[in-house]
N, C-alpha and C positions, 0 to 999 in steps of 0.2 A: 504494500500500500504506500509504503515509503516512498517506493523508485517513483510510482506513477504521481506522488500530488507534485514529485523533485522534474520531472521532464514536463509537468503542465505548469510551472512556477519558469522555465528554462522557456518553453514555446511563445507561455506569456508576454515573458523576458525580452523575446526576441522578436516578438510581434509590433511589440510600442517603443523599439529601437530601429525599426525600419524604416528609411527614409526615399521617398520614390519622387524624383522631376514630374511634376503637374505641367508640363507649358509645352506649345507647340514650337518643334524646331524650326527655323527661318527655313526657305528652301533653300533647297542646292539652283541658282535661277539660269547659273550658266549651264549647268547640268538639264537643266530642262529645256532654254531655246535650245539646244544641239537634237533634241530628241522631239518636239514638237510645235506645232506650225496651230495660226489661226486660220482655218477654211472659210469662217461666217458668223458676222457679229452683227447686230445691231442694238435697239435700246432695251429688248425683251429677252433675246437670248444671246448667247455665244457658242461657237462649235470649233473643237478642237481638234489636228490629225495628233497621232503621239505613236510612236513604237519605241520599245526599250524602256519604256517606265508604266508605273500604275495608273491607274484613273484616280487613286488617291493621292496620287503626288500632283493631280493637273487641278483637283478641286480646289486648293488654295488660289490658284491662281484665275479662276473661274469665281471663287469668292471676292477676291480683288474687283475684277472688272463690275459684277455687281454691285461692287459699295460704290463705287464711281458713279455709275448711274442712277443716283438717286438715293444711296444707301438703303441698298437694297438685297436679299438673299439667295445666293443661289441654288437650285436645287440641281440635280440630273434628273434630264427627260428621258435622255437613251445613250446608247452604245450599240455600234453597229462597225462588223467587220468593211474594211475596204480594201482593195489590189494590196496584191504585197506586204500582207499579211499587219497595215496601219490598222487602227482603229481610230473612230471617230466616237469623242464624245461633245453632246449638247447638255448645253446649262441652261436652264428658262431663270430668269432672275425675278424673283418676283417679293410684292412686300410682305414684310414678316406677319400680316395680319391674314394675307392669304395662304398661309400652310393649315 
């Protein structure tokens, strides 16, 4: 009974000593114009080509262009394969009262 309250006082121990970064890392920006292109923007949506990175890496930057227009939120509308193996993702930006 001993071991077990000594390794739950140790897990305890170890639980509220742990310290973990809350915050979103800057992007990598030159890392991204190398690997993806704007296909079609205007004041409602925007559409990305991108190979070699995630769709999570391009939604930052897809957040950007919506706060610009209005400060505004971006969502993804779609993702759809194109030639040579791009992807194409669309952002609808729209106001935070319309999610």
């Amino acid at each position: 009974m001993k071991k077990f309250l000594l390794a739950l006082l140790l897990f305890g121990v170890q639980a509220c000593t742990r310290t973990e970064t809350l915050y979103w890392e800057e992007p990598d920006y030159n890392r991204l114009a190398a690997h993806m292109s704007v296909v079609e923007k205007s004041p409602r949506h925007v559409t990305y080509e991108y190979r070699d990175i995630r769709v999570d890496e391009v939604a930052p930057i897809a957040a950007l262009y919506c706060q610009e227009r209005g400060n505004k939120q971006a969502a993804l509308y779609e993702i759809t394969m194109h030639r040579n193996n791009a992807r194409r993702a669309t952002f609808v930006c729209k106001n935070p009262d319309e999610f």
